[in-house]
C-alpha positions in Angstrom: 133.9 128.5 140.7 137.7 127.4 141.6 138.9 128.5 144.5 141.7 130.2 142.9 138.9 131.8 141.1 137.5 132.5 144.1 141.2 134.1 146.2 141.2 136.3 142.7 138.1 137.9 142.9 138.4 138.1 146.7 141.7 139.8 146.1 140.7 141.8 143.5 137.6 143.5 145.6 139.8 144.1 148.7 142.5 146.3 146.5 139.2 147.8 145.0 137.9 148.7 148.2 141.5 149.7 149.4 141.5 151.9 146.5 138.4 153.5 146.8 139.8 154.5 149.9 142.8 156.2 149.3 140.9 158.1 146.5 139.7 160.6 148.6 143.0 161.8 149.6 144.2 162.0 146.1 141.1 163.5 144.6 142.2 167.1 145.2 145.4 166.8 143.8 143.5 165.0 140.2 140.8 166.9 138.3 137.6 164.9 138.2 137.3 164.9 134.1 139.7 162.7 132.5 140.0 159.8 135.1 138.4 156.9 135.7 135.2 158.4 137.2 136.9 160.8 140.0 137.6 157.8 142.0 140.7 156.1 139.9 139.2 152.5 140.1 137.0 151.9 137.0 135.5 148.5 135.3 135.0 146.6 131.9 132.8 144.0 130.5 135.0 141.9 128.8 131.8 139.9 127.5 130.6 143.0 126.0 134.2 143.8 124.5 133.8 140.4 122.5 130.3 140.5 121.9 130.9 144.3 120.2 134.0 144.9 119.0 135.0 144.4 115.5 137.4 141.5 116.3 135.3 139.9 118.5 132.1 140.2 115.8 134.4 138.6 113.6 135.5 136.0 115.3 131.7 135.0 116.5 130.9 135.3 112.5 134.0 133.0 111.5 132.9 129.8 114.2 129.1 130.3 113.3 130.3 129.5 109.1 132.6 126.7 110.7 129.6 125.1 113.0 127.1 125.6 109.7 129.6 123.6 107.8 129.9 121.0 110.3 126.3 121.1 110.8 125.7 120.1 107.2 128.4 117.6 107.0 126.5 115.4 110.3 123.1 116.2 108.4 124.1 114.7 105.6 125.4 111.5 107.9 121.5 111.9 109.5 120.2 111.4 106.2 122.1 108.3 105.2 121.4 107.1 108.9 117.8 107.3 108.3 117.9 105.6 105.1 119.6 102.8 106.4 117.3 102.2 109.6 114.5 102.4 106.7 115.7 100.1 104.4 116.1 97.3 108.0 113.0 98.1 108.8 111.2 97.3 105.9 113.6 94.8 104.2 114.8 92.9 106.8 112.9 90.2 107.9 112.7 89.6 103.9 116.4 89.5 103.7 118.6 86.1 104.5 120.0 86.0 108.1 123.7 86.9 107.0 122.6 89.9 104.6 120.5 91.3 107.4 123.2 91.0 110.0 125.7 92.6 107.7 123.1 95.8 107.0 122.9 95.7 111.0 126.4 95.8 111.2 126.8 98.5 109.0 124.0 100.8 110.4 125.9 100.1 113.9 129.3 101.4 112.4 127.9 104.0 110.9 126.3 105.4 113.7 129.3 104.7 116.0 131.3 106.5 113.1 128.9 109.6 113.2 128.6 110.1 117.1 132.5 109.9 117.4 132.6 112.5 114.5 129.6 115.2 116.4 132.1 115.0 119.4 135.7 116.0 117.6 133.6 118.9 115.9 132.4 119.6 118.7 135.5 119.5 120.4 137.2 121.4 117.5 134.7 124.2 118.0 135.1 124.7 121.2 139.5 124.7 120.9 138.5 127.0 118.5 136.2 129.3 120.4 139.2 129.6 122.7 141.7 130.4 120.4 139.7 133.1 119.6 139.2 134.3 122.5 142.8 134.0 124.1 143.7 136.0 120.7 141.2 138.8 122.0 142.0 138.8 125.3 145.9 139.1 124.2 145.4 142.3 122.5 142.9 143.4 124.4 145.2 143.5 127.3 147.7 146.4 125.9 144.7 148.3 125.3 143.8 148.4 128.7 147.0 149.3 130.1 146.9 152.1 128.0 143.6 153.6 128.5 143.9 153.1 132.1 147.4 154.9 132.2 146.0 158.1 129.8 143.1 158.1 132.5 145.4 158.1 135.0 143.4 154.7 136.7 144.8 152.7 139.6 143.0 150.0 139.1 140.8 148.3 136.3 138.9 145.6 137.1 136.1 143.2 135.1 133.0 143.5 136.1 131.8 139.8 136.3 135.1 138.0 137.1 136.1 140.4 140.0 132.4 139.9 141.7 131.8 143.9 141.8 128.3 144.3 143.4 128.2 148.2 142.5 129.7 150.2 139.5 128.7 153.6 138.8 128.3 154.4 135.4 131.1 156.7 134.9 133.3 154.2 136.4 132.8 151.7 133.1 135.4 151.6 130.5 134.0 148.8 128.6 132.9 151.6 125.2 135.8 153.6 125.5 138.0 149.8 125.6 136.2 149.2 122.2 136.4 152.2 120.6 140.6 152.0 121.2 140.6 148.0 120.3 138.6 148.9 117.1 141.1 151.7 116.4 143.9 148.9 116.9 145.9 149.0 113.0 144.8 145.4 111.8 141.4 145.1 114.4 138.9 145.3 111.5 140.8 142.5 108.9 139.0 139.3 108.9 140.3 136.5 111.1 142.4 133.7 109.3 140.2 130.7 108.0 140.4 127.4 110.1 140.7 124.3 108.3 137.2 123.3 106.2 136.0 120.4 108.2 136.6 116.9 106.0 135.0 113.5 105.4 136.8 110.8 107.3 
């Protein structure tokens, strides 16, 4: 973990803990149902937000068509590697010194051609992924605010970023954040198509 990963999460539990402190004094003045668990300091699983949600099920669907794509495109490459290794193997010490290097050659490039082509889908999948998730986390973040503001929360945290070691379970908000994302006008539609991956 960064260390500025590290001074957030640090940060983060202290104002938790400073929180959870004060709660007691403000308890009386709050009814218990309606906050965030009676303490005003509640947590969500923005792995299980993405994971469930409809945008985030749709997302996951949309780069799992993209990688099969990909994956049938560098299958195809596979095949026509393997022919080619085939054909040296048993044709080339028949074939003239010239013809043999030039099939070399061409095996060579193609394999060259195919690793360098695994490694910008790759690549592309995982600028993807992000884009996804940056597009989530965007919208997500509205949500938030205002569930934590109708339950009258002082602080919301997420659970594995902020390092909480114990979370009652009326303190998580994570079903209630996906229930109001799913209700979001547009959350259901299905994400825009990336560009179909293309022979070089």
């Amino acid at each position: 973990m960064r260390k500025s990963n590290v001074a957030l999460s640090v940060a983060l539990v202290a104002a938790a803990a400073l929180v959870g402190a004060s709660a007691a004094l403000v308890s009386a003045q709050a009814p218990a149902s309606g906050n965030c668990g009676g303490t005003r300091v509640a947590f969500i699983d923005v792995q299980r937000v993405l994971a469930r949600s409809a945008a985030g099920v749709a997302a996951r669907d949309q780069l799992e068509r993209e990688k099969a794509a990909m994956q049938r495109e560098m299958d195809g490459k596979r095949v026509e590697l393997e022919k080619l290794r085939d054909e040296l193997e048993k044709k080339g010490p028949l074939m003239a010194a010239d013809a043999r290097r030039d099939k070399q050659d061409q095996f060579d490039r193609k394999r060259r051609d195919a690793s360098r082509q695994m490694d910008d889908f790759q690549k592309e999948l995982e600028k993807k992924e992000q884009m996804h998730l940056q597009r989530v986390l965007q919208d997500l973040s509205g949500v938030i605010e205002r569930v934590g503001k109708e339950r009258g929360c002082y602080l919301i945290v997420e659970k594995r970023g902020a390092s909480v070691l114990y979370a009652s379970v009326e303190a998580d908000l994570t079903e209630e954040i996906i229930r109001a994302y799913d209700q979001q006008p547009g959350a259901k539609g299905p994400v825009p198509p990336g560009p179909t991956p293309t022979k070089p």
